[in-house]
C-alpha positions as CSV (number, residue, x, y, z in Angstrom):
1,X,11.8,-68.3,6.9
2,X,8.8,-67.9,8.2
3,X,4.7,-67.6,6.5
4,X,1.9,-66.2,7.8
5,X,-1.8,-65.5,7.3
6,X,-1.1,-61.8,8.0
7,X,1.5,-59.4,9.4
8,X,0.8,-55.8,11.2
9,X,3.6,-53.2,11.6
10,X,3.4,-51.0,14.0
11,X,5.5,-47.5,14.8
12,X,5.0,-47.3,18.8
13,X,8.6,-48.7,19.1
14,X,10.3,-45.7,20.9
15,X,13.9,-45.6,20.1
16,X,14.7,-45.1,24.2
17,X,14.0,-49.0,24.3
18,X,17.2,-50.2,23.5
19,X,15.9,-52.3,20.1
20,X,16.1,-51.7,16.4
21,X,12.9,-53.5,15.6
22,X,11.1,-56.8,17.5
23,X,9.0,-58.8,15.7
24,X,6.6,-61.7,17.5
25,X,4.3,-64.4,16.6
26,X,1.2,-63.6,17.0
27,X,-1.7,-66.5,16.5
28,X,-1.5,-66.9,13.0
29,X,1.0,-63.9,11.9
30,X,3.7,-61.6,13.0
31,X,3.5,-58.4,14.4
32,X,6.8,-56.1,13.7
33,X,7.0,-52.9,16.4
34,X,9.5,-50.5,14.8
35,X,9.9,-46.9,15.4
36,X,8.0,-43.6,14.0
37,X,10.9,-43.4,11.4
38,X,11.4,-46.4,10.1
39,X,7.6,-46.6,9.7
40,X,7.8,-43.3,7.4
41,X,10.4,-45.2,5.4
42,X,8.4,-48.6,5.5
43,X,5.1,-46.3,4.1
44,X,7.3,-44.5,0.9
45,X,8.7,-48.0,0.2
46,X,5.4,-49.8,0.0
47,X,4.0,-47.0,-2.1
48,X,7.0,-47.1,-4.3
49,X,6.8,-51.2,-4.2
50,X,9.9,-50.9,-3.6
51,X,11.8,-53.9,-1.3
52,X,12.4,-53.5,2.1
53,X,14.2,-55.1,5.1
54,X,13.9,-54.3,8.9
55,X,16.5,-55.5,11.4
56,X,15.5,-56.8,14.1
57,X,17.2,-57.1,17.9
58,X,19.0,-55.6,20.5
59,X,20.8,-51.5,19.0
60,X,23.8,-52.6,20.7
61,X,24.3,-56.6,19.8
62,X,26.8,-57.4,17.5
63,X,25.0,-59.5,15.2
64,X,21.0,-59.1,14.8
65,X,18.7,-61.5,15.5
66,X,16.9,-61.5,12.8
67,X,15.5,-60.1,9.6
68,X,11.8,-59.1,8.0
69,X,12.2,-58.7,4.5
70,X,9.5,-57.4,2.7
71,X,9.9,-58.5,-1.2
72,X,8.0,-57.6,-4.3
73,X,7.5,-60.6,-6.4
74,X,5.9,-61.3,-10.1
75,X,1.8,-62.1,-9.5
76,X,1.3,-65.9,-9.2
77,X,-2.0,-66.3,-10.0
78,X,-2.0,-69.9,-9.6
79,X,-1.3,-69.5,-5.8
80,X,-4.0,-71.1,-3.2
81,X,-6.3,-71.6,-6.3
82,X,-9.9,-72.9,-5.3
């Protein structure tokens, strides 16, 4: 599990690269680099808040590496009060 201050997606993965998804940290965040598609279905699910989950790794490893889920939750509005 990992938290960050921010996270950008970006759909300039081509699928000709071998990988489902990568994801890196980047100073503070993580940036996910999936493909044109996935980023259609990424858009409809945010605007449906509905969850989502991206795979991440090599197309043709056995098991992935890892996992970006992106989960709807109840408003705390208690969280980083002050």
């Amino acid at each position: 599990v990992t938290g960050a201050s921010f996270f950008v997606f970006s759909g300039a993965l081509k699928s000709s690269s071998g990988y489902l998804a990568k994801s890196s940290i980047v100073e503070d965040g993580v940036m996910v680099q999936i493909t044109a598609e996935n980023m259609d279905s990424l858009r409809q699910a945010l605007r449906e808040m509905k969850d989502f989950t991206i795979t991440c790794g090599k197309a043709d490893a056995e098991d992935p590496q890892e996992h970006v889920h992106i989960q709807w939750v109840e408003d705390d509005k208690n969280f980083s009060k002050g």
